[in-house]
C-alpha positions as CSV (number, residue, x, y, z in Angstrom):
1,X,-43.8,-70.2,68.7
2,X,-46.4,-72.8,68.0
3,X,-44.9,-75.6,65.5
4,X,-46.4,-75.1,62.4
5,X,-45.9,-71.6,62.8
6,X,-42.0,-73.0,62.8
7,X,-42.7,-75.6,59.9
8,X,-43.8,-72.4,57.6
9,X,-41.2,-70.0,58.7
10,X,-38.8,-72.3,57.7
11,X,-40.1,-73.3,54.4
12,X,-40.3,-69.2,53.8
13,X,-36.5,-69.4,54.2
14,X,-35.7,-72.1,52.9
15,X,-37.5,-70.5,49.7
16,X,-35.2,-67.8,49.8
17,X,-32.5,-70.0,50.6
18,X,-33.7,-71.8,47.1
19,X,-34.9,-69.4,44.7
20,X,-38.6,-71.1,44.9
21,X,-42.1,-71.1,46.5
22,X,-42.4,-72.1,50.0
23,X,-44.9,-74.4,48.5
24,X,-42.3,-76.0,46.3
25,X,-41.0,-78.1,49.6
26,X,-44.6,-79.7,50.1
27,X,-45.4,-80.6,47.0
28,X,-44.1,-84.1,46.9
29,X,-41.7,-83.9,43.5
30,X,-38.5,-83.3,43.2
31,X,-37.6,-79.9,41.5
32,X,-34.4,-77.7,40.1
33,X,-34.0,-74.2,40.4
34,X,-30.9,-71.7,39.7
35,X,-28.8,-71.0,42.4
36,X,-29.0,-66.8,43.4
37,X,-28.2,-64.7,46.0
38,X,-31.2,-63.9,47.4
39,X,-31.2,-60.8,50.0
40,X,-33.1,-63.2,52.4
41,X,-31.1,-66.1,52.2
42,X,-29.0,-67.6,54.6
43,X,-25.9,-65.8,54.1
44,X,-23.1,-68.9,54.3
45,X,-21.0,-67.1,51.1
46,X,-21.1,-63.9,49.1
47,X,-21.0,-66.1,45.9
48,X,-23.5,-68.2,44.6
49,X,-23.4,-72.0,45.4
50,X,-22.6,-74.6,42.8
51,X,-24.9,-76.9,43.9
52,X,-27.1,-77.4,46.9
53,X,-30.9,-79.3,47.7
54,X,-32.4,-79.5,50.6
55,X,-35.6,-81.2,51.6
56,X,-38.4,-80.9,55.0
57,X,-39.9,-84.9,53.8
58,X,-42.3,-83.1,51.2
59,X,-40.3,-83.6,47.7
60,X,-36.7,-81.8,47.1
61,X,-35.3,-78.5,45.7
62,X,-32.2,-78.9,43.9
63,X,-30.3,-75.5,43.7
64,X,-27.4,-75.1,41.2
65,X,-25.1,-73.0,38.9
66,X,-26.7,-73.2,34.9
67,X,-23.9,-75.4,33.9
68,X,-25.4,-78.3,36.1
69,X,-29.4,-77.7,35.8
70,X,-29.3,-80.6,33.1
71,X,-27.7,-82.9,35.3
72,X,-29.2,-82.2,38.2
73,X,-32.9,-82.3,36.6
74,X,-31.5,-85.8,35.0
75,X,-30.6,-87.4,39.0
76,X,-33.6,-85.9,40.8
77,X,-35.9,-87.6,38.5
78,X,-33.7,-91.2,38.1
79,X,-33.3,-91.1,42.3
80,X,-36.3,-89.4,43.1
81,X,-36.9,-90.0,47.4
82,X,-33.2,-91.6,47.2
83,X,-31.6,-88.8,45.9
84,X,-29.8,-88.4,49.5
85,X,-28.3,-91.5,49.2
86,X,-24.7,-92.1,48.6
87,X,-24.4,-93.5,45.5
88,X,-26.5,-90.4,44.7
89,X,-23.9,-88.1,46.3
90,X,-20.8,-90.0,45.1
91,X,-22.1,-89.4,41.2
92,X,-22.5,-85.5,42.4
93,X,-19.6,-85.3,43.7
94,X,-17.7,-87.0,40.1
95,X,-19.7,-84.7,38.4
96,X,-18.7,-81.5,40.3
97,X,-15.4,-82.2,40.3
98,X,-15.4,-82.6,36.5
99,X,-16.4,-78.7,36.0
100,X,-13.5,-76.5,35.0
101,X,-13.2,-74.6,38.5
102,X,-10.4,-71.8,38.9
103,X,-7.8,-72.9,41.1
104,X,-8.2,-72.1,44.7
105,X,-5.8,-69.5,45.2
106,X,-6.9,-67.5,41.6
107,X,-10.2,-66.6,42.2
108,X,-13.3,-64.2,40.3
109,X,-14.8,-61.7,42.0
110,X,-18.2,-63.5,43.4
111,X,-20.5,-61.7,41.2
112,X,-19.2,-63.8,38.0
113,X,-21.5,-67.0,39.0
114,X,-20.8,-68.6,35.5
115,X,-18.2,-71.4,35.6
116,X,-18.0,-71.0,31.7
117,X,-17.7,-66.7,32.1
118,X,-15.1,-67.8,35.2
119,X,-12.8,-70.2,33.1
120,X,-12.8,-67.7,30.1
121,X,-11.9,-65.0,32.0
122,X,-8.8,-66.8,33.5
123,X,-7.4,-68.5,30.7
124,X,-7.6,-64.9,28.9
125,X,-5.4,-63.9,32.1
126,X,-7.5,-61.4,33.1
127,X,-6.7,-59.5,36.1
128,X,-9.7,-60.7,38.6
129,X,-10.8,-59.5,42.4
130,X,-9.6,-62.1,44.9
131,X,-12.9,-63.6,46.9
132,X,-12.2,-65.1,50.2
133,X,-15.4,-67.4,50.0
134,X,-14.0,-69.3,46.4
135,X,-10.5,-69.5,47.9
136,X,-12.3,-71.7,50.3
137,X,-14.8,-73.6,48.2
138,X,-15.9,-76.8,49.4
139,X,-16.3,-79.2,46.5
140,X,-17.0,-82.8,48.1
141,X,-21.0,-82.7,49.0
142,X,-21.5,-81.7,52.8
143,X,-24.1,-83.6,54.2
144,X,-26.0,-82.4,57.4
145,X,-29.7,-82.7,59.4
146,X,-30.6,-79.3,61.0
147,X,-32.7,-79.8,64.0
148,X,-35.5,-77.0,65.5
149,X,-37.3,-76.6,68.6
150,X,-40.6,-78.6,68.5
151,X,-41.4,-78.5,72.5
152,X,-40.6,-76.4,75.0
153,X,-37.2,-76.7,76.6
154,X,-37.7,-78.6,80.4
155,X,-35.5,-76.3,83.1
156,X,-32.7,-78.3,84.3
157,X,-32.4,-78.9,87.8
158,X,-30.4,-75.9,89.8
159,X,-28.9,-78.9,92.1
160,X,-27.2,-80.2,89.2
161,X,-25.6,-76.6,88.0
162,X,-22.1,-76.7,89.7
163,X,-21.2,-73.5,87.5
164,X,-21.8,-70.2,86.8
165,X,-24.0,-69.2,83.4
166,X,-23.4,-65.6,81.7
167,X,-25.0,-64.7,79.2
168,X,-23.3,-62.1,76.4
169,X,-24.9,-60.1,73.7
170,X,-23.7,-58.2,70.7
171,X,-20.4,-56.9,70.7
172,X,-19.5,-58.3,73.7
173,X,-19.3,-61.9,72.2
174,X,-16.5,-61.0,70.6
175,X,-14.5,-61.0,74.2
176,X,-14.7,-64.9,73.7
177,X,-12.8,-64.9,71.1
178,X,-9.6,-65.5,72.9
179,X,-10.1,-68.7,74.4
180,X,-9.6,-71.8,72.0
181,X,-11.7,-75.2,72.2
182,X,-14.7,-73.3,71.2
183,X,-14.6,-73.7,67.5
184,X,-18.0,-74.9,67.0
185,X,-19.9,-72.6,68.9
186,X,-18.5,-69.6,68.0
187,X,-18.3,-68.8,63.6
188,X,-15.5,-65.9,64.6
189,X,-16.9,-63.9,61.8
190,X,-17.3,-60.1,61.5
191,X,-19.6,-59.9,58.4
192,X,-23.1,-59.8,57.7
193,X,-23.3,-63.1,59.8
194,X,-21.2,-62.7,62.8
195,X,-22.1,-64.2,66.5
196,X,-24.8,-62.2,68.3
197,X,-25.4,-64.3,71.3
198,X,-23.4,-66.8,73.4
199,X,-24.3,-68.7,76.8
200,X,-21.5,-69.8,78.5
201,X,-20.7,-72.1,81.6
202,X,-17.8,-70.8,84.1
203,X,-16.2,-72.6,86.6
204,X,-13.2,-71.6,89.2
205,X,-12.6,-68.7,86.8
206,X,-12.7,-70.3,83.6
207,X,-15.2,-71.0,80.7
208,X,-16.1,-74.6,80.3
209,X,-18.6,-74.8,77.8
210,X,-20.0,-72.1,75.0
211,X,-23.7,-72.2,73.5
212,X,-23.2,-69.7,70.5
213,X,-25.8,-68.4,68.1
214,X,-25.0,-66.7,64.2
215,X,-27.9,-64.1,62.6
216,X,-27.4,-66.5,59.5
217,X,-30.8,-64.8,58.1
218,X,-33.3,-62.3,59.4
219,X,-35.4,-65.5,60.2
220,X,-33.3,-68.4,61.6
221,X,-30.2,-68.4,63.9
222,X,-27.9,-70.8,64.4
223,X,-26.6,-72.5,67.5
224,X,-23.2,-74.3,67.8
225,X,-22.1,-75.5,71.2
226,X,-18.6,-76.4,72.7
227,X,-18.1,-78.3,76.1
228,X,-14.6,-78.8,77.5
229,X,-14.2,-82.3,76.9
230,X,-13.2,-82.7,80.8
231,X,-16.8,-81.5,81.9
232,X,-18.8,-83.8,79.3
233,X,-21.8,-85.6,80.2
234,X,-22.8,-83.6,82.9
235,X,-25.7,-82.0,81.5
236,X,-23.9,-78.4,80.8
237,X,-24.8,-79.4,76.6
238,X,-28.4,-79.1,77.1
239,X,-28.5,-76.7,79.8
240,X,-26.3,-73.8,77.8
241,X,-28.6,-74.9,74.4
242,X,-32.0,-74.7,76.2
243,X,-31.2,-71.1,77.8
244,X,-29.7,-69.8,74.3
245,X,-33.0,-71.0,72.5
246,X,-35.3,-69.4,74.8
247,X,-32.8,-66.2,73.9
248,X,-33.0,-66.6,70.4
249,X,-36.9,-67.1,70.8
250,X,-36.9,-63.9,73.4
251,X,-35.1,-61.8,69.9
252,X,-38.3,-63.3,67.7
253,X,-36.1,-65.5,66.0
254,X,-36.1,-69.1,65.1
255,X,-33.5,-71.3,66.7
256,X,-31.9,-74.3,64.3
257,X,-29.1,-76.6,65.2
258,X,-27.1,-78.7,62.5
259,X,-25.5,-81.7,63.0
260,X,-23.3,-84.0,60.8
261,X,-25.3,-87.6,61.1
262,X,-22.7,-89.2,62.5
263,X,-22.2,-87.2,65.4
264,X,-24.3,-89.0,67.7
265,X,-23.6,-86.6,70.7
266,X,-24.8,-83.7,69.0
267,X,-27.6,-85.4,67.6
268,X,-28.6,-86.8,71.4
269,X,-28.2,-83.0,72.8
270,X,-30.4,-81.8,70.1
271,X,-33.3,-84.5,71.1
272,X,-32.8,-83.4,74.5
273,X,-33.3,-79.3,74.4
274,X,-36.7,-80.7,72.5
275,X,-35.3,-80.5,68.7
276,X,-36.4,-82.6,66.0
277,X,-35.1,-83.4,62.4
278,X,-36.4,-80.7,60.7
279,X,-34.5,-80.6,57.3
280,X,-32.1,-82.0,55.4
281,X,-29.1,-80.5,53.6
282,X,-26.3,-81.2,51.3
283,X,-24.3,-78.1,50.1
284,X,-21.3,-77.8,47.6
285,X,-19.3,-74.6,47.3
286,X,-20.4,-73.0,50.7
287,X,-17.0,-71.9,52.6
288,X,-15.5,-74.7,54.4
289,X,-16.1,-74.9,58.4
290,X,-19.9,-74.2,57.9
């Protein structure tokens, strides 16, 4: 898939992702919009996040629940190109954690966006549906670069494979489940988003390294990877990434991989399966681990 092809792909999710025009992430401004659950979105949570933006270098899209659209408007115009800065993130994070959230443990069913509607209905005591994805809200701002595939991946050499490479589909991902040290690569979720593909290294019987890919949206899939930390720097990173992409690719989808920036490993074997910084994200009130 030629790279602008990529480049508008992902701004057509990310519009989803946003409730805006794909448009909206070229055209140099900063911007707010309400957060929604769009049926084309990236499907991290069942509720609607609190607050969110993401960016591709052309101007940012602020997502967020109506009690915040005045403050957000107020930052993204007083920070404008800094606004993923810290001091940016440390006043969103004061001012999230000001909002009148129900406690963790007494949650609203995910339909009832409203942090106003939510802290009525508790204080009135009303009997609510408990939602898995508010019981584990992140508030602090999570801040993370996703990386896609801008070149082809180059084959690794077969003299430097010392292990064997299966590849598993479908259901039978789910038959990795049972080995731990994999947390990364593998979201262990049965949902709408669940693991559909997984590469994985063996050697004298056992697995050594998992390459995993989530449907996150009928567009992009996500890769995590895991390497026993006893078979690091030998290459098995970029060889289980660069098979799974071509996979992903193979199933018409787009291939991203996000990274914490200070994870300079992940960020290395991203540059070297030919990924570049593609986006960057900050999201509060996504379930934790994501």
């Amino acid at each position: 898939m030629p790279p602008n092809t990529i480049t508008e792909k992902l701004a057509e999710q990310l519009s989803y992702d946003y409730n805006c025009s794909p448009y909206d992430f070229f055209s140099g401004t900063n911007s707010v919009t309400e957060s929604l659950l769009h049926p084309g979105r990236r499907r991290f949570s069942e509720t609607a996040d609190i607050f969110k933006m993401a960016t591709i270098g052309g101007g940012t899209i602020i997502s967020c629940l109506p009690e915040l659209t005045g403050f957000s408007k107020e930052i993204a115009a007083r920070y404008g190109d800094e606004i993923f800065s810290q001091p940016a993130l440390s006043e969103i994070s004061t001012k999230i954690s000001e909002i009148n959230l129900p406690p963790l443990n007494q949650t609203v069913n995910p339909s009832d966006v409203s942090l106003s509607e939510i802290s009525k209905k508790l204080s009135n005591n009303h009997t609510e549906e408990i939602s898995e994805d508010y019981s584990k809200t992140v508030l602090a701002p999570q801040f993370k670069i996703a990386f896609l595939p801008k070149k082809k991946t180059s084959k690794p050499n077969p003299t430097d494979i010392f292990y064997d490479i299966r590849v598993f589909e479908g259901d039978d991902v789910k038959k990795l489940y049972g080995y731990s040290g994999f947390e990364n690569a593998l979201c262990r979720k049965t949902g709408k988003r669940r693991d559909v593909l997984a590469v994985c290294a063996f050697y004298g019987g056992e697995i050594i390294g998992i390459a995993g890919a989530s449907n996150d949206s009928r567009i992009m899939w996500q890769i995590g990877i895991d390497v026993d930390w006893r078979f690091k720097n030998n290459g098995i990173a970029k060889t289980l990434v660069g098979i799974l992409t071509e996979e992903i690719f193979a199933q018409k989808k787009i291939p991203y991989y996000v990274v914490s920036p200070s994870n300079i490993p992940s960020l290395n074997t991203a540059i070297s399966c030919g990924y570049s910084p593609s986006f960057a994200e900050v999201r509060t009130g996504a379930p934790a681990g994501l």
